[in-house]
C-alpha positions as CSV (number, residue, x, y, z in Angstrom):
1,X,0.0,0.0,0.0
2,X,1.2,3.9,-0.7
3,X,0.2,6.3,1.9
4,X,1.2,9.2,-0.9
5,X,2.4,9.2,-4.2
6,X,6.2,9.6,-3.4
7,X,5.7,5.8,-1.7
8,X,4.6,4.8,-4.7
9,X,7.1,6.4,-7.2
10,X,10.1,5.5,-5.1
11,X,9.0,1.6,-4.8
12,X,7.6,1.2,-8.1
13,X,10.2,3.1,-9.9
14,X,12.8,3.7,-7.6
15,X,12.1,8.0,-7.7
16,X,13.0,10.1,-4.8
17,X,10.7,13.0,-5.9
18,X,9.9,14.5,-2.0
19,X,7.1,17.2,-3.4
20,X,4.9,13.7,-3.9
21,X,4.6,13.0,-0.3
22,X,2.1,16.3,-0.2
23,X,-0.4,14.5,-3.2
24,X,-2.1,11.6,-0.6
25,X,-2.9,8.6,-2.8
26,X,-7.0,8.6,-1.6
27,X,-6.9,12.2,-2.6
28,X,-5.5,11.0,-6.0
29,X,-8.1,8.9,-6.9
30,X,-10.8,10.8,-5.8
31,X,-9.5,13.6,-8.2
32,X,-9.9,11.6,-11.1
33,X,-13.0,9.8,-10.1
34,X,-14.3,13.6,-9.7
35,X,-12.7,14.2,-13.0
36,X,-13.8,11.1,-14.9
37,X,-17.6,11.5,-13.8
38,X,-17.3,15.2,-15.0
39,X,-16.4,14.6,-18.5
40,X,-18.8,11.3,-18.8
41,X,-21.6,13.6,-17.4
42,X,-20.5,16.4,-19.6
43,X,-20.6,13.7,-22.8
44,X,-24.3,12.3,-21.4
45,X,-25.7,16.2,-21.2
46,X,-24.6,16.9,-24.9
47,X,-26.0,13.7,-26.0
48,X,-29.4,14.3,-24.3
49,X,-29.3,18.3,-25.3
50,X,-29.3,16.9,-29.1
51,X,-31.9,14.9,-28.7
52,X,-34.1,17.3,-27.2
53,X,-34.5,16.1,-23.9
54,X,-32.5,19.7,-22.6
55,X,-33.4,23.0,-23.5
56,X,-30.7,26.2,-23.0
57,X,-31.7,28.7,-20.7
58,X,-30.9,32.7,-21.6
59,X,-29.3,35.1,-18.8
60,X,-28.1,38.5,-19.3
61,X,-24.4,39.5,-18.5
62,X,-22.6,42.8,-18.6
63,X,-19.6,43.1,-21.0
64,X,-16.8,45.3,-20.7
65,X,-16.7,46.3,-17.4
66,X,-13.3,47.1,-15.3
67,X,-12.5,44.7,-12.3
68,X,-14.7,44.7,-8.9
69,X,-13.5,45.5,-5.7
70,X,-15.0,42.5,-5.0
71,X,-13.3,40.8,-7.7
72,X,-9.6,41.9,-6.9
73,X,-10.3,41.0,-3.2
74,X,-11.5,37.5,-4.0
75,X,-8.3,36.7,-6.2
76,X,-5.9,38.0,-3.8
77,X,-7.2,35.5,-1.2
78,X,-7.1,32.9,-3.3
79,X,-3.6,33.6,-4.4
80,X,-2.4,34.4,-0.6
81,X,-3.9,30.8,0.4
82,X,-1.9,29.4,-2.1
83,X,1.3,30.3,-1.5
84,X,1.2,31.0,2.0
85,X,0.2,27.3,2.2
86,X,0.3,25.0,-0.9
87,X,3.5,26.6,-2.3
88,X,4.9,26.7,1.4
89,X,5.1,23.0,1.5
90,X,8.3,23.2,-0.6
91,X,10.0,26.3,0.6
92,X,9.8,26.0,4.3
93,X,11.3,23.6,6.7
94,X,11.1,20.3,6.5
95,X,10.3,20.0,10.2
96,X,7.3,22.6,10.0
97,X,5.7,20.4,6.7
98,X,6.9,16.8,7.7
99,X,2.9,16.2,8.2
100,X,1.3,17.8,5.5
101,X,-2.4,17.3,6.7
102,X,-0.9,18.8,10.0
103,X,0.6,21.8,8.2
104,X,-2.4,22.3,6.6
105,X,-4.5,23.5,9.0
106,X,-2.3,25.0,11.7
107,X,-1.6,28.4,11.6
108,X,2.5,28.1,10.2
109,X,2.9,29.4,6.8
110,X,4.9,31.8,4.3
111,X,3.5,35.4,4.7
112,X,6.1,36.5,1.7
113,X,4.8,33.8,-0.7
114,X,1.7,34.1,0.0
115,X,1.5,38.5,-0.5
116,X,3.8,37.6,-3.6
117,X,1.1,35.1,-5.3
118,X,-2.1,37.2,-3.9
119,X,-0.7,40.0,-5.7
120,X,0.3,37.8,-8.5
121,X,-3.2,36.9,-8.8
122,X,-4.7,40.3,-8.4
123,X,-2.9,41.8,-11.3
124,X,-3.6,38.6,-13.4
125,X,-7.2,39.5,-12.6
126,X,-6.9,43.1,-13.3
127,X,-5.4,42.7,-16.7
128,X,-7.5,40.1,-18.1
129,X,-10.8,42.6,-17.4
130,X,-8.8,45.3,-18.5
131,X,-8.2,44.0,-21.8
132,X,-11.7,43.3,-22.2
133,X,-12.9,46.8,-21.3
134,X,-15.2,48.8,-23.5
135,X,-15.8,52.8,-23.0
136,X,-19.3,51.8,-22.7
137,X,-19.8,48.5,-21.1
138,X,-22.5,46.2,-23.0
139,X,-25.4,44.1,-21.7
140,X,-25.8,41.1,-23.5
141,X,-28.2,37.9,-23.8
142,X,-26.0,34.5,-23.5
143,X,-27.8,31.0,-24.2
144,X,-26.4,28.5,-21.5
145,X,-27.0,24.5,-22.2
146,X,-27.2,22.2,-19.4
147,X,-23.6,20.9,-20.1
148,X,-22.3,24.3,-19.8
149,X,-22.6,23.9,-16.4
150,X,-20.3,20.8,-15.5
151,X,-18.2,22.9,-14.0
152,X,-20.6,24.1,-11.5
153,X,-21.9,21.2,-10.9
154,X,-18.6,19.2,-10.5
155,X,-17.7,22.4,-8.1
156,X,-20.8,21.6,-6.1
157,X,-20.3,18.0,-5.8
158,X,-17.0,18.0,-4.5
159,X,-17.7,20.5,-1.9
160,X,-21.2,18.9,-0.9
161,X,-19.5,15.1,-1.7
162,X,-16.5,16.0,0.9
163,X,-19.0,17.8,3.9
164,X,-21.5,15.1,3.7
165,X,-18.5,12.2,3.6
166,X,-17.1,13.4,6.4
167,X,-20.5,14.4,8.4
168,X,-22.1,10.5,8.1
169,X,-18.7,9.3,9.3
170,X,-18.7,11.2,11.9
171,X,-21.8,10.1,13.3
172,X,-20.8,6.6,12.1
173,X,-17.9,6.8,15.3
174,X,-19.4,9.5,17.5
175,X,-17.2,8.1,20.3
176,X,-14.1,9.0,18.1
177,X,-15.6,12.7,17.3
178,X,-16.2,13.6,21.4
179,X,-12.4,12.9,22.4
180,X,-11.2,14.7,19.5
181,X,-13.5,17.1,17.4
182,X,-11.0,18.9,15.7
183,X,-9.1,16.3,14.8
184,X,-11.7,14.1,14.1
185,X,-13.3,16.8,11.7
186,X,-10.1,17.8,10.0
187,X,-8.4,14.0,9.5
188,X,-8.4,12.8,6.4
189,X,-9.4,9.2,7.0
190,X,-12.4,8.3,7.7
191,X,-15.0,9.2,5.0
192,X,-18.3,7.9,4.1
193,X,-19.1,7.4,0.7
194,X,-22.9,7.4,0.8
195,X,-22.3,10.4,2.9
196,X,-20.8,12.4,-0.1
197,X,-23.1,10.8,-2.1
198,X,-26.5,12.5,-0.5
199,X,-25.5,15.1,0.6
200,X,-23.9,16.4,-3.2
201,X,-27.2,14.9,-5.0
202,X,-29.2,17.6,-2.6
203,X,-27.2,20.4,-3.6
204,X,-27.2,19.4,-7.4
205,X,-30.7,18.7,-7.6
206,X,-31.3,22.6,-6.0
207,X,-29.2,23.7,-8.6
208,X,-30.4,22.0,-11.1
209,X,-34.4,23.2,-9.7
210,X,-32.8,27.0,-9.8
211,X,-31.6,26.5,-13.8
212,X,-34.5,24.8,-14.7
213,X,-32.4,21.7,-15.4
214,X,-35.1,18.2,-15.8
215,X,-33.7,16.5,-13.3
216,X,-35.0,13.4,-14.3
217,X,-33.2,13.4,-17.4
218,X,-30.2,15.3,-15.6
219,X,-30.4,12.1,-13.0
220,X,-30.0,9.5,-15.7
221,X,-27.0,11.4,-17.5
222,X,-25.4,11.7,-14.0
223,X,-25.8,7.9,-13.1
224,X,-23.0,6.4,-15.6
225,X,-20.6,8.3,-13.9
226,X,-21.5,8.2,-10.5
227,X,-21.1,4.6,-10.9
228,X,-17.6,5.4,-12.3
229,X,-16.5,7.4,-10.1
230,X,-17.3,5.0,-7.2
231,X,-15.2,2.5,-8.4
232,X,-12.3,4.4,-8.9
233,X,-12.7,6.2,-5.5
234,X,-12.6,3.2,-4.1
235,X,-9.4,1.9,-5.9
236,X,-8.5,5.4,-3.6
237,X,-8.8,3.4,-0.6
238,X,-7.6,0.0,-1.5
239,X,-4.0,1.7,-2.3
240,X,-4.1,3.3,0.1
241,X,-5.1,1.5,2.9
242,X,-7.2,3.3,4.6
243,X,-9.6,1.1,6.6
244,X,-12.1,-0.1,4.0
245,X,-11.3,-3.4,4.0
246,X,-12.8,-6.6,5.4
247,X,-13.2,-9.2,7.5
248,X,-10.0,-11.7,8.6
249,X,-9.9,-14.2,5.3
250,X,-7.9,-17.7,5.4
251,X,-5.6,-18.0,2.1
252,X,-6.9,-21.6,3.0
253,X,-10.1,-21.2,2.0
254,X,-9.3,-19.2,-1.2
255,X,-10.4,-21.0,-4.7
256,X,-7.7,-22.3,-6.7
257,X,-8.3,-20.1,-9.8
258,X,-8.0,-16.7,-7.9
259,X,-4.4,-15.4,-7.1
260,X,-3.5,-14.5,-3.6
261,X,-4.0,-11.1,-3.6
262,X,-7.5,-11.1,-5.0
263,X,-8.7,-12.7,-1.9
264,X,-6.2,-11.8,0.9
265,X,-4.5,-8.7,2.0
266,X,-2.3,-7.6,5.1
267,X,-2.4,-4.1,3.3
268,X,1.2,-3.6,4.4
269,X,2.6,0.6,5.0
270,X,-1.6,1.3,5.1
271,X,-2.4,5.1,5.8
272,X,-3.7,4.0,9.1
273,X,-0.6,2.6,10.7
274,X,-2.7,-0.7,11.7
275,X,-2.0,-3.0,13.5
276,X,0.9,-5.1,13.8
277,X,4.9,-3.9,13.0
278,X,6.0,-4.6,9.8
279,X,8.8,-7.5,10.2
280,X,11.9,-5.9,7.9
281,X,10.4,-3.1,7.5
282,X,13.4,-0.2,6.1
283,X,12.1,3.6,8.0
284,X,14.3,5.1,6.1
285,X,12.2,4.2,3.2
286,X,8.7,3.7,4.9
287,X,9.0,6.1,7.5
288,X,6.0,5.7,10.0
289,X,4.7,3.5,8.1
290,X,5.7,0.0,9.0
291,X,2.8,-1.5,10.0
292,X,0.4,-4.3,8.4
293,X,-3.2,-6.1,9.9
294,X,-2.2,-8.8,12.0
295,X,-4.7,-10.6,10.3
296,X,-5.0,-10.5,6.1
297,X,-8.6,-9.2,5.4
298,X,-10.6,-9.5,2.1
299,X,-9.8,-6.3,-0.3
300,X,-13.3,-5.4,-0.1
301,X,-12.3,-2.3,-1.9
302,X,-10.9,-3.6,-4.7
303,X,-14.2,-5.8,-5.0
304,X,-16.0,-2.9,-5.0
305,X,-13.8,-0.9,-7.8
306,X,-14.0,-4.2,-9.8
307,X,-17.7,-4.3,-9.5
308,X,-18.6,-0.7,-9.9
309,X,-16.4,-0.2,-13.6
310,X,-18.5,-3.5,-14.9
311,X,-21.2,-1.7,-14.0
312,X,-20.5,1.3,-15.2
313,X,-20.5,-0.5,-18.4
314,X,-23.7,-1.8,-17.9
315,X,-25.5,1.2,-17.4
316,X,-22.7,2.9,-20.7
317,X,-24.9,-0.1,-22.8
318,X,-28.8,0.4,-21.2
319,X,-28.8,4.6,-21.5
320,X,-29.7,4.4,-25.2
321,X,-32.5,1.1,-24.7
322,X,-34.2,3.1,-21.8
323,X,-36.0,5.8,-22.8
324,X,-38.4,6.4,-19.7
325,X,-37.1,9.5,-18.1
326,X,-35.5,8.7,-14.9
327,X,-35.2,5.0,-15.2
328,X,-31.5,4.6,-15.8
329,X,-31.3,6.3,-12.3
330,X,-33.5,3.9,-10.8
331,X,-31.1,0.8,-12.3
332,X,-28.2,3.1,-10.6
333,X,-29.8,3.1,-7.1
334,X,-30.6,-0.5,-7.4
335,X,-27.1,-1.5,-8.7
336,X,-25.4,0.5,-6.2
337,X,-27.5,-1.0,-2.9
338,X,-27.1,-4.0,-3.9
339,X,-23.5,-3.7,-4.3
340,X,-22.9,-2.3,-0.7
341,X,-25.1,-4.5,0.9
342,X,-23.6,-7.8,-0.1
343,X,-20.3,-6.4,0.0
344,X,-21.0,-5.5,3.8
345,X,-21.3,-9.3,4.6
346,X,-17.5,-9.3,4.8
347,X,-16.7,-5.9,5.6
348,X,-15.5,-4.3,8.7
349,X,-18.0,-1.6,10.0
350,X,-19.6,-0.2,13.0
351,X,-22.5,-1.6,14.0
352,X,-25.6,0.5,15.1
353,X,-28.6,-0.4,17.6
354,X,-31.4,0.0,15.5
355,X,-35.0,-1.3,17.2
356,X,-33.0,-4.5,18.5
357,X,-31.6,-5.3,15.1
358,X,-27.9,-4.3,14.5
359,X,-27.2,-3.0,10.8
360,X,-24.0,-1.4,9.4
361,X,-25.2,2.5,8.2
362,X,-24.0,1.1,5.3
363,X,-26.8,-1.4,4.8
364,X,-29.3,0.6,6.3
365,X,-28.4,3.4,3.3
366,X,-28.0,0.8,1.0
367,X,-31.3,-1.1,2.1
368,X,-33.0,2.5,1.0
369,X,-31.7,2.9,-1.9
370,X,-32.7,-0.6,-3.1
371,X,-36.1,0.4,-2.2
372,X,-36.1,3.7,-3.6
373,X,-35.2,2.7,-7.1
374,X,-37.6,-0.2,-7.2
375,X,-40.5,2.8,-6.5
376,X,-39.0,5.2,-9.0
377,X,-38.4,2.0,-11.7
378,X,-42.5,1.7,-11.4
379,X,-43.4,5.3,-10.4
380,X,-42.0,6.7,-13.7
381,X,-43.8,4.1,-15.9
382,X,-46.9,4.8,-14.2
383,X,-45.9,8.9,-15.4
384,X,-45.0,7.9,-18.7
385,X,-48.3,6.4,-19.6
C-alpha cells in the first residue's frame, strides 16, 4: 500500500521526488474519479441536449466592465492561500511540513509567498478585465445549455460530496468525534461514501431546480458516472489502505483459480498505521509506516472498484434502450444498494442499535436505496403512460 504518491514512485520506480509526499494517494483517486464523472456527465448532457430532452436557458451578462472590488479581493485570497500554504510545502522547513495534513491546518505558513502570489493573482485579474474593457460597457443575452454547467456542478459536488462524507462518518464513530473534534473533523481518514453521495445529490438537484435543469433526465445522465467514479474512489482506498477493508480471510479457504491477492490482504505501510509492526520493515524508506493487519482481510475495496467499472458498463450499454425518463437512475440506485449491501457481509463496519436489530449504516443506506429505485423503476412508468 502507498500512503502518498512519493511511496509509490520511489518503490515502483525507484524515484526520490519529495514534493509527492504532499499528493495523498485517496486524494488521488478521488480527483480523477471527480474528474472522470465530470467529462462522462459532460458527454451524457450533450447527448441528451441533441436529442431534445435539454433546452438552453438565456441570462443577461454585462460586457466590458473594469474589475470589482470585490473581484480583486476575491483573487488575492485565493492567491495568498496558495502560497502562503500550498506553495509553502516546498520552501519552508522540512520540520514545520513533515505532516502535510498537520501543516495544513495549523496556523504556520509563508507570509512573503503568500503577499507575492495574492498579488500575483490580483494583477492577473486586473489585466485580463482590463483587456476586455469597453468605454461603454454592454449588456448582452447568453444562451447557456445544461452541459455548460459541468463545472458548477462538478464544483458543487466536491464541496457537498466531501462535507456530507465526512459528516455520516462522523456520526458513524461518535465516540471518536467527542475525544477529538477537531481532529476528528479535519483528519483525512475516515469518510463515508454514501455520505458524499447524498449530501452532493441535494445540492445538485437545487441547482439544477434553480436552472431549470429536468432532473430526471439530468439524473439518468449523472448515473453512468457516478457509478464510475465510485469504483475508482474506491481503488483510492484499497491503495491506500485506509480502513475499508474486510473481514479476517484464510488464504486456506481461497479458490484455486483466484491469485493471492485477490482474496487476501495484510495491506502492508496502510495510511492508518494498523495493526501489527511490519517485520523488515526499512524507515528510512517507509518512515511511519511500517505497519500491516495482524490478520489479512478481504480487499473489499478492490471488489467494489471491480464491481462498480463493470457496472458502469452496464448502465454505458442500457442509456440508449431506456428511454423512460429517470429509469437509468433507478437501475443506478438498485445496482449501487445491492452492491454495498452484499459487499457489507465481509466488511468491517460499526454496527448500530437499530429497534434490536444491529445494521452497518451502510446497509441501512444501502437497504433504501434498493427500495427507492424499485418505486421510482415503477413510479415513472406509471408517469409515462
Amino acid at each position: 500500500m502507498y500512503p502518498n504518491l512519493y511511496y509509490a514512485f520511489k518503490d515502483l520506480f525507484g524515484l526520490d521526488l519529495p514534493f509527492l509526499r504532499f499528493v495523498n494517494t485517496f486524494g488521488f483517486f478521488v480527483a480523477i474519479a471527480f474528474l472522470l464523472a465530470a467529462w462522462v456527465l459532460s458527454n451524457e448532457l450533450s447527448r441528451k441536449s441533441k436529442a431534445g430532452l435539454f433546452q438552453p436557458t438565456e441570462t443577461e451578462i454585462l460586457i466590458g466592465e473594469p474589475a470589482g472590488w470585490g473581484e480583486l479581493l476575491s483573487n488575492f485570497l485565493i492567491g495568498f492561500l496558495f502560497g502562503f500554504k500550498l506553495l509553502a510545502l516546498f520552501f519552508l522547513n522540512e520540520e514545520i511540513t513533515a505532516d502535510p495534513q498537520a501543516f495544513l491546518f495549523s496556523r504556520e505558513g509563508s507570509w512573503p509567498l503568500g503577499l507575492l502570489i495574492g498579488a500575483l493573482f490580483t494583477f492577473l485579474k486586473w489585466r485580463e478585465k482590463n483587456q476586455r474593457k469597453l468605454d461603454k460597457p454592454e449588456k448582452r443575452i447568453i444562451r447557456i445549455w445544461p452541459q455548460d454547467r459541468v463545472g458548477e456542478i462538478t464544483m458543487l459536488a466536491l464541496i457537498f460530496g466531501l462535507l456530507g462524507a465526512k459528516i455520516f462518518s462522523i456520526f458513524e464513530d461518535w465516540n471518536s468525534f467527542t475525544q477529538d473534534p477537531l481532529g476528528t473533523f479535519f483528519s483525512p481518514a475516515g469518510l463515508t461514501m454514501y455520505g458524499g453521495l447524498i449530501c452532493a445529490a441535494i445540492a445538485i438537484w437545487v441547482y439544477a431546480r434553480k436552472n431549470q435543469i429536468s432532473i430526471h433526465n439530468l439524473n439518468d445522465a449523472a448515473a453512468p458516472g457516478l457509478m464510475l467514479a465510485y469504483g475508482v474512489g474506491r481503488l483510492g482506498c484499497h491503495f491506500a489502505g485506509d480502513g475499508d477493508w474486510g473481514i479476517p480471510s484464510k488464504l486456506s479457504e481461497k479458490p484455486g483459480f483466484l491469485p493471492d491477492w485477490l482474496w487476501s490482504s495484510h495491506y502492508a505501510h496502510n495510511v492508518l498505521k494498523m495493526d501489527t509492526p511490519l517485520p523488515a520493515c526499512d524507515p528510512n524508506m517507509w518512515g511511519e509506516y511500517c505497519y500491516q493487519l495482524g490478520l489479512a482481510a478481504y480487499p473489499t475495496p478492490l471488489y467494489e472498484a471491480i464491481t462498480c467499472i463493470f457496472l458502469f458498463g452496464i448502465l454505458m450499454l442500457l442509456r440508449n434502450k431506456v428511454n423512460i425518463p429517470g429509469r437509468i437512475f433507478s437501475i443506478y440506485l438498485i445496482f449501487n444498494g445491492l452492491e454495498r449491501f452484499l459487499i457489507e457481509k465481509i466488511r468491517v463496519n460499526n454496527r448500530l442499535d437499530l429497534f434490536g436489530f444491529h445494521p452497518t449504516q451502510a446497509e441501512v443506506i444501502s437497504s433504501t436505496l434498493i427500495f427507492a429505485g424499485l418505486f421510482l423503476w415503477f413510479w415513472q412508468g406509471r408517469r409515462k403512460s
